[in-house]
C-alpha positions as CSV (number, residue, x, y, z in Angstrom):
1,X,-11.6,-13.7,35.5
2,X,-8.1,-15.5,35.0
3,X,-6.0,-17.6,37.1
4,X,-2.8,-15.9,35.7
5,X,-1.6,-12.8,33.7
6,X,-0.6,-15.4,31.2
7,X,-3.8,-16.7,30.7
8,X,-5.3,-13.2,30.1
9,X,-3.0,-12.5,27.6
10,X,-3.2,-15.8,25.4
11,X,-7.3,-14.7,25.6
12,X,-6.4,-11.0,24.7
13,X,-3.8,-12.2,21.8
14,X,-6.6,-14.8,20.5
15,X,-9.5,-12.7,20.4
16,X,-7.9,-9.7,19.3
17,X,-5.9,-11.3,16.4
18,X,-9.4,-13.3,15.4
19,X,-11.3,-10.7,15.3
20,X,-9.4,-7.7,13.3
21,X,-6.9,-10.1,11.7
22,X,-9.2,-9.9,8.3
23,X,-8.0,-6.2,8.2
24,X,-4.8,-6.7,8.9
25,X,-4.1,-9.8,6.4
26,X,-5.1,-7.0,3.6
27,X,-2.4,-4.4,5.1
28,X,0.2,-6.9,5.4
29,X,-0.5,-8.4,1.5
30,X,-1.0,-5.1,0.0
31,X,1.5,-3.4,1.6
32,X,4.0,-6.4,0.4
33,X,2.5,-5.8,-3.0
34,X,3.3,-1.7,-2.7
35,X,6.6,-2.0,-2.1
36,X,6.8,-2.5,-5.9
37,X,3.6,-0.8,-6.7
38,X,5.6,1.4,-9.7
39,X,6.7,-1.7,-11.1
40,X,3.2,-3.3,-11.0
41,X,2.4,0.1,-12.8
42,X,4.5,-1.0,-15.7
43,X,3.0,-4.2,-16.0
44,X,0.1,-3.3,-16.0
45,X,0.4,-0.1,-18.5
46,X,2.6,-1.4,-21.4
47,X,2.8,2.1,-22.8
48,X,4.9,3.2,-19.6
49,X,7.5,-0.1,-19.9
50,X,10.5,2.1,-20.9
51,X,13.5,2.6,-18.1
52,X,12.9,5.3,-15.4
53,X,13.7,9.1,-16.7
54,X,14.7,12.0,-14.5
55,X,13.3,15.4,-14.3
56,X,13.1,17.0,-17.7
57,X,13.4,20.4,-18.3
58,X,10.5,22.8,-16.9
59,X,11.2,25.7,-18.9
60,X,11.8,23.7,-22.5
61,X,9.3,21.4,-21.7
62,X,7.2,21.0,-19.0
63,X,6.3,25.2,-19.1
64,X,3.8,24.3,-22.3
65,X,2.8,21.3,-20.4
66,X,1.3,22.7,-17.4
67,X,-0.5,25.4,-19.9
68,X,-3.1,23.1,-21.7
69,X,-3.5,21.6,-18.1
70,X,-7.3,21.9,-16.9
71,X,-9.3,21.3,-13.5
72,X,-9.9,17.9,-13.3
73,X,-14.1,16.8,-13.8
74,X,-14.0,15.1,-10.8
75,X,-12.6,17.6,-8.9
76,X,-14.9,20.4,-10.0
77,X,-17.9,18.6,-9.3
78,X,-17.0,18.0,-5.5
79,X,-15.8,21.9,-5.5
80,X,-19.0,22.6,-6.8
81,X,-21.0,21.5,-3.6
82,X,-18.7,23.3,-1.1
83,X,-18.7,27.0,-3.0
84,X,-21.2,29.8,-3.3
85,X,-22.6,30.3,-6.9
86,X,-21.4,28.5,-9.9
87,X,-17.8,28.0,-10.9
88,X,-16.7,29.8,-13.9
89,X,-15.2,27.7,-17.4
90,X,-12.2,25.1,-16.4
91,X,-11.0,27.2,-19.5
92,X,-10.9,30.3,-18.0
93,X,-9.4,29.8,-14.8
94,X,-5.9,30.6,-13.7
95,X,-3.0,27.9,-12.6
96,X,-2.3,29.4,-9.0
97,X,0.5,26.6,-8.3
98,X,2.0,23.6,-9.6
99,X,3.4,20.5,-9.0
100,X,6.1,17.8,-10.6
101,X,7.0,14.6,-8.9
102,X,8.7,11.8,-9.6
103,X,11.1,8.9,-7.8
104,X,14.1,6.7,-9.1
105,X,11.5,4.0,-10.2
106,X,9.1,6.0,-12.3
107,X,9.4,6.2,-16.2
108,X,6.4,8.9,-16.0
109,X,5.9,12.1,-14.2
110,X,3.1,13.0,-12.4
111,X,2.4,16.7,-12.5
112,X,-1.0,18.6,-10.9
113,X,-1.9,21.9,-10.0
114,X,-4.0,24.2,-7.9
115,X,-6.6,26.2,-9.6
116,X,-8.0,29.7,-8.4
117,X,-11.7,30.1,-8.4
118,X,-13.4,33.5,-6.9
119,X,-16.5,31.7,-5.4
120,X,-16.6,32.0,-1.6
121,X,-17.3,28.5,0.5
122,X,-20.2,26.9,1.7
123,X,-18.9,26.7,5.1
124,X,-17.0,29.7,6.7
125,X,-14.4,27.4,8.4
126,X,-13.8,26.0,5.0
127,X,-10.8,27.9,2.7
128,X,-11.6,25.4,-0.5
129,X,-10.9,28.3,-2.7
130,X,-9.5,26.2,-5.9
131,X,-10.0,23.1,-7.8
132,X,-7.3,20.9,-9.1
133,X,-5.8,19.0,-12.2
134,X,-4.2,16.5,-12.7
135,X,-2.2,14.3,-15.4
136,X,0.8,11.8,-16.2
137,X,3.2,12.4,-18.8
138,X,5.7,11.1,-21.2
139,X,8.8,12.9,-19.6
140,X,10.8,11.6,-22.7
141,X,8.3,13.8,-24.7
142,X,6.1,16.2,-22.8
143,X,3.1,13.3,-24.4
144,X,-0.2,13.1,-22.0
145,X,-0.9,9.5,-21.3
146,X,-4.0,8.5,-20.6
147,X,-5.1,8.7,-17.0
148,X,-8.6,6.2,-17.7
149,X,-5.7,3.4,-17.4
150,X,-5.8,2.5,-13.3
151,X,-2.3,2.6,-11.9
152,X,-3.2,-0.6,-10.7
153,X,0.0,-0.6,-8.1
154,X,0.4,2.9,-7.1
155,X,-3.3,3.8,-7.1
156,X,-5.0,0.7,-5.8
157,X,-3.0,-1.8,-4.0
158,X,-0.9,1.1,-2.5
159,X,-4.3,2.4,-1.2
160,X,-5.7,-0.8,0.0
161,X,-3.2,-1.6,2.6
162,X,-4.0,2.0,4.9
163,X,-7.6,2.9,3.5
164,X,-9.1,-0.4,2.7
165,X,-10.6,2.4,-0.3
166,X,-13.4,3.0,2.1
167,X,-13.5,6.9,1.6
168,X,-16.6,7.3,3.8
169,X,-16.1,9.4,6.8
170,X,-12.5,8.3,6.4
171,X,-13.9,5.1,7.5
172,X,-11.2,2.5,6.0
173,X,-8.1,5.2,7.6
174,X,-9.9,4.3,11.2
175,X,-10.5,0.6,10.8
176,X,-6.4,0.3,9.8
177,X,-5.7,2.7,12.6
178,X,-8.0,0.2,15.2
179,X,-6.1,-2.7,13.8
180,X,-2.8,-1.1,13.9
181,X,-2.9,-0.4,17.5
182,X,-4.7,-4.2,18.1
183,X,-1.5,-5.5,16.5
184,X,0.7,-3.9,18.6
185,X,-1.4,-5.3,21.5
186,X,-1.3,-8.7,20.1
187,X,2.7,-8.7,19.7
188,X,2.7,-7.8,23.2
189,X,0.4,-10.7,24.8
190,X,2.4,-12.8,22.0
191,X,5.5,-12.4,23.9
192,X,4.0,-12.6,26.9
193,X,2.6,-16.4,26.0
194,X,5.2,-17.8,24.7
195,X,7.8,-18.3,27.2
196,X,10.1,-20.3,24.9
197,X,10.4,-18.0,22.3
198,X,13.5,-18.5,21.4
199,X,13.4,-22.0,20.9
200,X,10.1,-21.8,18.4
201,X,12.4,-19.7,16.6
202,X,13.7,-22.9,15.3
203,X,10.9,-25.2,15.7
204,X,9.3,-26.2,12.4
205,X,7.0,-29.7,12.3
206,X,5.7,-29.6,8.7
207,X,4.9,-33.2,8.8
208,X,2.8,-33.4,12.5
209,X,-1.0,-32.7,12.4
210,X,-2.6,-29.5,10.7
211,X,-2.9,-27.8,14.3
212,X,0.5,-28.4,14.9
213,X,2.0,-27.7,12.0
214,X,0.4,-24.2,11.9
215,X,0.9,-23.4,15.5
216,X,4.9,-24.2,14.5
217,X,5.1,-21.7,11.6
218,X,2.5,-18.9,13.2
219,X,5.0,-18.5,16.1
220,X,8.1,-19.0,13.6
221,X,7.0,-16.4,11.5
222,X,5.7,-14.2,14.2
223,X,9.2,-14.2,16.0
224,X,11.2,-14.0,13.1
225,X,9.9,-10.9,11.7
226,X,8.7,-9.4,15.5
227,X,10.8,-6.4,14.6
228,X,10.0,-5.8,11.3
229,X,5.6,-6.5,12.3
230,X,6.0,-3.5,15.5
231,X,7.8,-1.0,13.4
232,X,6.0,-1.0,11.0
233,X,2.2,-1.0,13.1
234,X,4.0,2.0,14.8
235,X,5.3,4.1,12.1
236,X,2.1,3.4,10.2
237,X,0.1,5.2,13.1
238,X,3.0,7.9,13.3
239,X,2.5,8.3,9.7
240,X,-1.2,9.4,10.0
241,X,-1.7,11.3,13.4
242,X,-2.9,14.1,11.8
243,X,-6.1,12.3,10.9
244,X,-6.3,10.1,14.4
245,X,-5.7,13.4,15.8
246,X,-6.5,16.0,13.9
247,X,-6.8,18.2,16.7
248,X,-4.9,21.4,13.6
249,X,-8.5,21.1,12.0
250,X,-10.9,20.8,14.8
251,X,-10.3,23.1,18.7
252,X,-6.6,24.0,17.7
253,X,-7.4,25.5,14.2
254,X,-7.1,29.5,14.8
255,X,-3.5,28.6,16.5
256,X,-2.7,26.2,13.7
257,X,-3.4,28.9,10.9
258,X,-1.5,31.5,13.4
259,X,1.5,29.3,13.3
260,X,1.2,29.0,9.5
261,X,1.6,32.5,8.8
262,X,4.3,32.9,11.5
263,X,6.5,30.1,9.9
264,X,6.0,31.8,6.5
265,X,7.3,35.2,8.1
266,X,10.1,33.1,9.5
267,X,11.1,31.2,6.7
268,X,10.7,34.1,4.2
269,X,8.2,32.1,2.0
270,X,5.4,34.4,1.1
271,X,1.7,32.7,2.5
272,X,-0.4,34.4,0.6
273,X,0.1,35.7,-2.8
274,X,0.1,39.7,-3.3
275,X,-2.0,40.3,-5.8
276,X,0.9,41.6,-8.3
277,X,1.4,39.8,-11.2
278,X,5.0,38.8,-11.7
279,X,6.9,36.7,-14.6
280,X,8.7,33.7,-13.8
281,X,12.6,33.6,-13.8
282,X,14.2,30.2,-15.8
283,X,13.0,27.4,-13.6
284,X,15.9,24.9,-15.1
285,X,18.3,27.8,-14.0
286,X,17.0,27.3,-10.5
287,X,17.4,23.9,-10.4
288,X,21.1,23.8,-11.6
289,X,21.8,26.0,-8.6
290,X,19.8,23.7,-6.7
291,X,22.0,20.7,-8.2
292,X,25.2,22.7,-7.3
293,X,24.3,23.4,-3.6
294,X,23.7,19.2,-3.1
295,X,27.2,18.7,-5.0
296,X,28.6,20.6,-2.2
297,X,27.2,18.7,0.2
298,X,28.5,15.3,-1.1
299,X,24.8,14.4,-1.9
300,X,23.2,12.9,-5.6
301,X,21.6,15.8,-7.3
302,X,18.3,14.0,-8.6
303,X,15.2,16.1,-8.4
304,X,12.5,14.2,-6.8
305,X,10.2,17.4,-6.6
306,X,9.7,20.5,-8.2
307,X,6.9,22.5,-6.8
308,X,5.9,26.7,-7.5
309,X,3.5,28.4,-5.3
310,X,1.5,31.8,-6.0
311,X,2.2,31.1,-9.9
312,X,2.4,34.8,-11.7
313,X,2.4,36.5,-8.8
314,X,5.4,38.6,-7.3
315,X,4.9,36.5,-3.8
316,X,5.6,33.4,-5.9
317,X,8.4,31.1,-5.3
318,X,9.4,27.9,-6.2
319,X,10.9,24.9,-4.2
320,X,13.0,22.1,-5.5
321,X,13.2,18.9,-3.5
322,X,15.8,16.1,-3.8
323,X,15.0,12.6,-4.6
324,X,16.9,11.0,-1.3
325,X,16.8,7.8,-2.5
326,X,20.4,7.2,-1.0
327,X,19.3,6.8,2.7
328,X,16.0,5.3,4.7
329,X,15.5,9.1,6.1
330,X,12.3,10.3,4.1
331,X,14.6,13.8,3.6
332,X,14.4,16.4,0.7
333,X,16.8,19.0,1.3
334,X,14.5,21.6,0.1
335,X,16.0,25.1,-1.9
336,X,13.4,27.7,-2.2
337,X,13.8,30.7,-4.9
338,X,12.2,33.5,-5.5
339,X,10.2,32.9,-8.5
340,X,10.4,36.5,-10.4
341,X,13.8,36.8,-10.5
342,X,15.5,33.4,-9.2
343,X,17.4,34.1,-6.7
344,X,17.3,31.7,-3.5
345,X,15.3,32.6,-0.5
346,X,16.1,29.9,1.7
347,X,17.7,26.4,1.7
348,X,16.5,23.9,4.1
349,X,18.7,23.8,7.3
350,X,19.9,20.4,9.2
351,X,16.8,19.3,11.0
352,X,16.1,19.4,14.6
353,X,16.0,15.9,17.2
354,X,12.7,15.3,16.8
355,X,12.4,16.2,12.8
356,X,15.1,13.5,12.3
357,X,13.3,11.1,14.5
358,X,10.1,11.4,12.1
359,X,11.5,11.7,9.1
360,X,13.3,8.3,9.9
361,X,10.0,6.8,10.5
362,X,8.3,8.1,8.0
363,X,10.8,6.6,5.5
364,X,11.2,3.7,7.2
365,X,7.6,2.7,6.7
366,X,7.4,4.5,3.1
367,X,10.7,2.8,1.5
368,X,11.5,5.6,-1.4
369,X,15.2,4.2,-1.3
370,X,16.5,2.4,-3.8
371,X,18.3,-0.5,-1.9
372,X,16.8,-3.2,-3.5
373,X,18.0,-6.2,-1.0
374,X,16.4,-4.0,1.8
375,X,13.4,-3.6,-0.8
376,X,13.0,-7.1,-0.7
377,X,13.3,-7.8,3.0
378,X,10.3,-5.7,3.2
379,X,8.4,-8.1,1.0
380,X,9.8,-10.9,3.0
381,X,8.4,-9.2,6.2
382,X,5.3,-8.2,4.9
383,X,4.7,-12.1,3.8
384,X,6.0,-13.6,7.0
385,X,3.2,-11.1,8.5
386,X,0.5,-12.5,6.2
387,X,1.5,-16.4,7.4
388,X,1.5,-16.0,10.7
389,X,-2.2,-14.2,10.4
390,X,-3.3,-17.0,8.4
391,X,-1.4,-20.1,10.5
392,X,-3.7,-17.9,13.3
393,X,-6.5,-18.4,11.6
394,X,-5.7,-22.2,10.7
395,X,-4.9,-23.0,14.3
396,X,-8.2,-21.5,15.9
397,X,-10.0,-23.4,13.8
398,X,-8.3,-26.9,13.8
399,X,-8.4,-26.3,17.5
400,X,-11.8,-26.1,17.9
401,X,-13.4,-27.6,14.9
402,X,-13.6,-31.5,16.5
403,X,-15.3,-29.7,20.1
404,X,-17.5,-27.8,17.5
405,X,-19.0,-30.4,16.0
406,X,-19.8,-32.5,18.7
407,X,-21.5,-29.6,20.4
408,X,-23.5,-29.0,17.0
409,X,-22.0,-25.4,16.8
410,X,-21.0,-23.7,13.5
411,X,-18.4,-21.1,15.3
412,X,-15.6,-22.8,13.3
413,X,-17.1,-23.1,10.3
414,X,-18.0,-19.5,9.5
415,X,-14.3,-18.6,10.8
416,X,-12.6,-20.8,8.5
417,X,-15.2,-19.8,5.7
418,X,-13.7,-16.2,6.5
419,X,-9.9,-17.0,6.6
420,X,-10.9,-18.5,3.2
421,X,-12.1,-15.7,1.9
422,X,-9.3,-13.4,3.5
423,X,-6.3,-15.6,2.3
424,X,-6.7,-17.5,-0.8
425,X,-10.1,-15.1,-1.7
426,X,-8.0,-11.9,-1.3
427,X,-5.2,-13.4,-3.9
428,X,-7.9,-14.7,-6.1
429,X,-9.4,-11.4,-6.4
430,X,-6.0,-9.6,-7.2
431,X,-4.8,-11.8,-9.7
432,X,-8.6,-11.5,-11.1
433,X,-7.6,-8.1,-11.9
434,X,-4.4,-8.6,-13.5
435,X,-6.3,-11.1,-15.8
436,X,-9.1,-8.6,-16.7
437,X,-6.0,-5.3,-16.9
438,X,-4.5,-8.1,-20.0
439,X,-8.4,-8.6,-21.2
440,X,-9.8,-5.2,-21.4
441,X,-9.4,-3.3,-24.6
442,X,-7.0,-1.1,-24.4
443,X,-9.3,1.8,-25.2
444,X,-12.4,0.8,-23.6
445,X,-14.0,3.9,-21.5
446,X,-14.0,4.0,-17.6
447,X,-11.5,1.1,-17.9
448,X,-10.0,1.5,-14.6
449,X,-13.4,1.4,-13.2
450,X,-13.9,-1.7,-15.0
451,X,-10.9,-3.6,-13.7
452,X,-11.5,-2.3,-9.8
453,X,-14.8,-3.8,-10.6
454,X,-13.4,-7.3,-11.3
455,X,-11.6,-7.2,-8.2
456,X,-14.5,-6.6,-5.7
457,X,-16.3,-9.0,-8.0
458,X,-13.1,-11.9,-7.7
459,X,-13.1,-11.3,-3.8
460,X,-17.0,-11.9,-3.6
461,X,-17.0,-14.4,-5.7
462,X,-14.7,-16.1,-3.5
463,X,-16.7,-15.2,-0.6
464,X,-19.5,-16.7,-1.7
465,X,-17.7,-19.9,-2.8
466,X,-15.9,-20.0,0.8
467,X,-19.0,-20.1,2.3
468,X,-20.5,-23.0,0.4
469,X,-17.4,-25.2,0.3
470,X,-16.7,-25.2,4.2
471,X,-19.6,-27.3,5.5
472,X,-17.0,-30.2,5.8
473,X,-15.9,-28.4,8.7
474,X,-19.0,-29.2,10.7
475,X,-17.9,-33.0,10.6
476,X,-14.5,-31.7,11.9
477,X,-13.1,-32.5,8.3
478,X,-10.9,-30.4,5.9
479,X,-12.9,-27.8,3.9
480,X,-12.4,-28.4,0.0
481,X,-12.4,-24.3,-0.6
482,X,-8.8,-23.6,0.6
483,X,-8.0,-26.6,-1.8
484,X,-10.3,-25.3,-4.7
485,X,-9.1,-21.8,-4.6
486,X,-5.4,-22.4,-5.1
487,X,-6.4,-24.6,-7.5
488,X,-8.0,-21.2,-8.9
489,X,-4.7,-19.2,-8.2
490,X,-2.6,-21.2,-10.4
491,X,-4.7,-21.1,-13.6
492,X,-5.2,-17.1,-12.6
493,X,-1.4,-16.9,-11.9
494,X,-0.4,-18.7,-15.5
495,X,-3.1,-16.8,-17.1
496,X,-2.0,-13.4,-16.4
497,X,1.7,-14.1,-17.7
498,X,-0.1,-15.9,-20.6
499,X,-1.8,-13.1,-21.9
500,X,0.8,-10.5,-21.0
501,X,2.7,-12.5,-23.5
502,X,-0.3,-12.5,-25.9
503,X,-1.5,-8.6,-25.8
504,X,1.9,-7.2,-25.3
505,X,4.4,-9.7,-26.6
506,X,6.8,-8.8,-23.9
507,X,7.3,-12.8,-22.5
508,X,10.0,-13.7,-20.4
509,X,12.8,-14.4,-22.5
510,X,12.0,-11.0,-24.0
511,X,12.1,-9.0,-20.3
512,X,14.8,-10.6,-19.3
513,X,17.2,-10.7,-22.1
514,X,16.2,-6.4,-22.2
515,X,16.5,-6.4,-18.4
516,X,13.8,-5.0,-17.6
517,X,13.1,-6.3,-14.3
518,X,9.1,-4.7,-13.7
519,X,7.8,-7.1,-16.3
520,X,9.7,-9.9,-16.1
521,X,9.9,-9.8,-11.9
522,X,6.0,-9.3,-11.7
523,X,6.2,-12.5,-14.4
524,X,8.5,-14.7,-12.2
525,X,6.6,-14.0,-9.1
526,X,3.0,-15.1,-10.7
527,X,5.2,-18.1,-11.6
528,X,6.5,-18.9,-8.5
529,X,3.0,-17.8,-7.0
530,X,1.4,-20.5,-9.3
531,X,4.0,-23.4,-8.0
532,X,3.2,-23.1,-4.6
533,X,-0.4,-22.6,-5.5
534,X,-0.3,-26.6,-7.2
535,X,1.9,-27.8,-4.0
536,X,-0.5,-26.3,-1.6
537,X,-3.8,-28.1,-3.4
538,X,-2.1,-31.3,-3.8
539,X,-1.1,-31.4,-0.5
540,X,-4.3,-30.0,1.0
541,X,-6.1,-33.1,-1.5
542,X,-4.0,-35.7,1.2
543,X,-4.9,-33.9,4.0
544,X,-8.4,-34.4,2.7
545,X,-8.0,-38.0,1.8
546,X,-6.4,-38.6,5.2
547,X,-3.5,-40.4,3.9
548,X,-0.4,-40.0,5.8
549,X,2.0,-41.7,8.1
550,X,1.3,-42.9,11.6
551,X,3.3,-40.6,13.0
552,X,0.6,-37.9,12.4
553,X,-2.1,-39.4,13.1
554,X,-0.5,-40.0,16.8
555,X,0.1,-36.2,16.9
556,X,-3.3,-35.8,16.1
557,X,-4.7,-38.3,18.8
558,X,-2.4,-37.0,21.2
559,X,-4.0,-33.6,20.8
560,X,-7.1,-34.5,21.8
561,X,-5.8,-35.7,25.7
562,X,-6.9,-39.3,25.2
563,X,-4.5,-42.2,26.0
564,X,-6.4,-44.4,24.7
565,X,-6.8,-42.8,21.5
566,X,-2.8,-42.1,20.9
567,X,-2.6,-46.1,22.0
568,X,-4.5,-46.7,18.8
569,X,-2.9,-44.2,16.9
């Protein structure tokens, strides 16, 4: 099919990348924009902009907490369909276990729970026996905040970058997982193409012709941050096995629930509850000896998790997790007490080989350390990932867009119309949704659902627009949409720090002066995000125009193989 290896690659790496590169531009933006997703979270829920708080205490303060905590509506409604029979009052069911969590970056707490219910599932392989609750608190004050607010960071951009929030079937964790794998495909022919790799690693032409100019910074970008684009393709796959393979739920399940209830006998923590109710020892004495045992060790005593199974029962215990914000290792250091009476049952030993080689990637791809230069090297990397998928895009097209339209074929136009929608589209939807977070009133009803709305809205929008403003590209010409929609960016961009200023009156001087970097970083970076917005139109309104030096337009002549042409050039 192809003269040479080579040759089958550059097809595989073109192909591949064109095809599922849609997908992966959204996992590469939004899992930039999750590396600060708690401080998006801030921005975009005033009432939480106060510094980051540790663990309070359970037994002054969280104990009363968790007892006016209910099953969650939601929940009970999809329990509902799996059970036997109807499920009794929210009111009258009984907290089996609990849940606390929070990380160096979180002013709130998140706390949930399990609830106990005696209906019987639908399905016998099914052991949905309990709803669950849910909330986020004040920690400073034990105060429920309201939950109708979208985390816009943690619980939507987070998302987007390894569900695409397509629930169905799992479907959005399967499209990632295709494109994941593609992407490690397409790094691989990419290496195998360019045989001077090292030298486009310092070969930048912003001044030559489009094509060229993107071909320069797609391979820049894509060598520069090789490293950083396999890693984290890999890990991410790692990450979710379970669900590529989720061979514990499907033929292996009878040996998966055996080896349950053997690591329970092994580890001493109870796997089923005995049916004798039991109080519960002082939870904050618990963690003190938790915080002493760390001390020992020579490692920061911050509780990142407290958790207590079989709650009121005598098999009950509770397990307190460290924070482990001091290394990349996703580690927790776990000590487990016995819940009736406190005393410790079992501290987490040194993990084996292969334990230490997954918790490594598994923190490596999930960055809950608090080195903030590494923090932003992520961001870097993710970015440099979202360039070189949108110089790909920007090449194909310029490539083919002059054959195209001789030929009478639209191929080009409807993939630039896409990368249109992808790139500048995608950013104009999320900043759509910052704009509508400042709009909203604050205590409008289903207002989360009302600002996820917006987004989808933005991004179709956009679509829609791409579509219509890239028939230029069927006369080989520049389509106006790229230029229109960062043209759209920059008002967005300004308008969000505008009326963050205006509902909130926390403006720049004000963050930065107090120091608190969530507002005023999110603030900067729709600044700088509305700069190169203005640079990129303007310049994109030349290219248009065709003004330039002579210089390009020999480039662009020379591309095309005539002799004659780069004589008049």
């Amino acid at each position: 099919m192809f003269s040479s290896f080579r040759l089958s690659m550059t097809w595989l790496h073109t192909w591949f990348g064109l095809v599922l590169g849609y997908v992966l531009m959204a996992c590469f933006f939004f899992g930039s924009l999750s590396v600060f997703d708690r401080e998006i979270d801030r921005w975009a829920i005033p009432e939480t902009r106060f510094q980051p708080q540790p663990m309070p205490s359970y037994d002054q303060m969280l104990a009363p907490v968790f007892r006016d905590l209910r099953a969650h509506p939601d929940d009970m409604a999809a329990t509902a369909e799996r059970v036997i029979g109807e499920i009794p009052h929210p009111d009258t069911l009984a907290l089996a276990s609990l849940y606390a969590y929070t990380t160096h970056r979180d002013p709130v707490l998140a706390i949930g729970g399990e609830f106990a219910i005696p209906n019987k599932p639908k399905d016998a392989s099914d052991e949905h026996q309990h709803v669950h609750g849910w909330a986020t608190i004040d920690p400073r004050n034990g105060k429920v905040l309201n939950d109708d607010k979208l985390k816009i960071g943690s619980n939507f951009f987070y998302p987007m970058h390894y569900s695409l929030h397509l629930h169905w079937l799992d479907l959005g964790y399967w499209i990632v997982g295709l494109a994941a794998l593609v992407m490690l495909a397409a790094l691989v022919s990419g290496v195998v193409m360019h045989r001077k790799i090292f030298r486009e690693l310092f070969t930048f032409r912003p001044k030559k012709s489009t094509q060229r100019s993107a071909l320069d910074l797609h391979n820049l970008t894509g060598v520069v941050a090789l490293p950083f684009h396999f890693f984290f393709a890999f890990t991410g796959l790692v990450i979710f096995a379970g669900i590529y393979l989720p061979v514990g739920d499907t033929m292996l399940k009878p040996l998966a629930k055996a080896h349950e209830t053997a690591e329970a006998a092994r580890t001493g923590l109870p796997h089923d509850p005995a049916g004798v109710a039991a109080p519960l020892a002082s939870v904050d004495a618990m963690v003190a000896e938790a915080r002493r045992r760390w001390a020992a060790n020579d490692m920061p005593g911050e509780v990142g998790l407290l958790s207590i199974e079989h709650l009121g029962d005598k098999n009950g215990y509770v397990s307190i997790f460290r924070a482990g914000t001091d290394r990349v290792t996703l580690v927790g250091q776990g000590v487990h007490f016995e819940a009736s009476t406190g005393h410790v049952i079992r501290e987490d030993p040194v993990p084996t080989a292969v334990s230490s080689v997954n918790d490594f990637l598994t923190g490596l791809h999930l960055q809950h350390f608090e080195h903030w230069l590494l923090r932003w090297f992520y961001v870097l990397g993710g970015l440099c990932g979202c360039v070189c998928i949108a110089t790909g895009f920007l090449f194909f097209v310029e490539k083919r867009k002059k054959q195209h339209a001789k030929a009478g074929v639209t191929g080009s136009r409807w993939v630039d119309a896409l990368a249109v929608t992808t790139v500048t589209g995608m950013l104009v939807a999320t900043l759509a949704m910052l704009v509508v977070n400042r709009v909203l009133p604050p205590d409008l009803a289903q207002r989360g659902h009302w600002e996820e709305t917006a987004f989808w809205a933005a991004w179709l929008i956009a679509l829609v627009h791409a579509f219509w403003r890239t028939a230029p590209v069927l006369q080989a010409r520049i389509a106006p949409a790229w230029r229109e929609q960062c043209w759209a960016l920059a008002a967005l961009a300004v308008a969000a720090v505008l009326l963050n200023w205006a509902t909130t009156g926390d403006h720049l001087v004000r963050t930065i002066g107090a120091g608190y970097w969530p507002v005023a970083g999110l603030d900067l970076t729709l600044l700088a995000s509305a700069a190169l917005a203005i640079v990129a139109a303007r310049r994109l309104r030349r290219r248009e125009l065709g003004t330039g030096n002579a210089g390009r337009l020999r480039d662009e002549a020379s591309e095309t193989g005539s002799p004659a042409e780069v004589a008049r050039a």
